[in-house]
Phi, psi and omega in degrees: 000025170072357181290124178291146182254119167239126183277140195238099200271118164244179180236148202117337179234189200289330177234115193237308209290171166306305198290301197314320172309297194327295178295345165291289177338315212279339176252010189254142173322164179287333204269129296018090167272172162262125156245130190276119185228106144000287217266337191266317196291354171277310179301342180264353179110342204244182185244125148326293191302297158343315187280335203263352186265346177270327172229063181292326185299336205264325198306138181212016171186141173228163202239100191248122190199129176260165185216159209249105200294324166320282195317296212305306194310312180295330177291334202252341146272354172260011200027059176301168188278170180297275179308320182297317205280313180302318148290336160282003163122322187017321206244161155200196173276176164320060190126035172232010184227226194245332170309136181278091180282324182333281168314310189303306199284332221269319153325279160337292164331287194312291184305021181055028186296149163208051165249206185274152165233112145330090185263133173210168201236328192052040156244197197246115185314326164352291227255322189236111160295127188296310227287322186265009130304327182266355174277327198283305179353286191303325184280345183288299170315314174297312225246020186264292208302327165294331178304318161346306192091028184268131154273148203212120203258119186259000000 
């Protein structure tokens, strides 16, 4: 049916890691695409960028989700589960965290990605109003990504 399959390396599943992305890529066909999610590959530990210079031709979608370096530093020494760091907050949006978008993006640019970049937070609305986490996101993101040289089609 003409659909692209892009794998979404997460943490909690069997390919959370840089290497573990990497060896799927490497052993998987080109119509086995990538998708870059920010936020699970900081949290694993791995470099985006470092993914997007290795598999640019595959990449067809990215997840821009930021982490909160303190919870991630405290998650990771207490080696806490996937779901606790993520109920003590791990994630956020794009410019509530620790992540550099800048560099990230500009890779991108230079490799001609023009697919969607996606903000997204994984937190618990409780604690985060989805609505205005996702406005501060989008703006942080928008307005990086034209510094960037990305046009941005809303």
């Amino acid at each position: 049916e003409n659909m692209p399959l892009a794998y979404h390396h997460h943490m909690g599943t069997v390919i959370e890691t840089e290497n573990e992305t990497s060896r799927l890529m490497e052993s998987t066909i080109d119509s086995v695409k990538l998708l870059i999610d920010t936020g699970h590959m900081l949290f694993a530990q791995g470099n985006s960028i470092k993914l997007i210079n290795k598999f640019s031709e595959k990449l067809i979608h990215v997840h821009c989700k930021d982490i909160r370096k303190v919870v991630l530093e405290e998650s990771l020494k207490n080696d806490s589960t996937f779901r606790q760091a993520f109920l003590d907050g791990a994630f956020t949006v794009p410019g509530d965290g620790c992540i550099d978008y800048k560099p990230f993006l500009k890779v991108l640019k230079d490799k001609n990605y023009s697919g969607w970049l996606v903000v997204e937070a994984e937190q618990d609305p409780s604690k985060a109003n989805p609505f205005e986490y996702a406005k501060k996101g989008y703006n942080y993101l928008n307005k990086t990504a034209k510094e960037c040289g990305f046009e941005i089609i809303s």
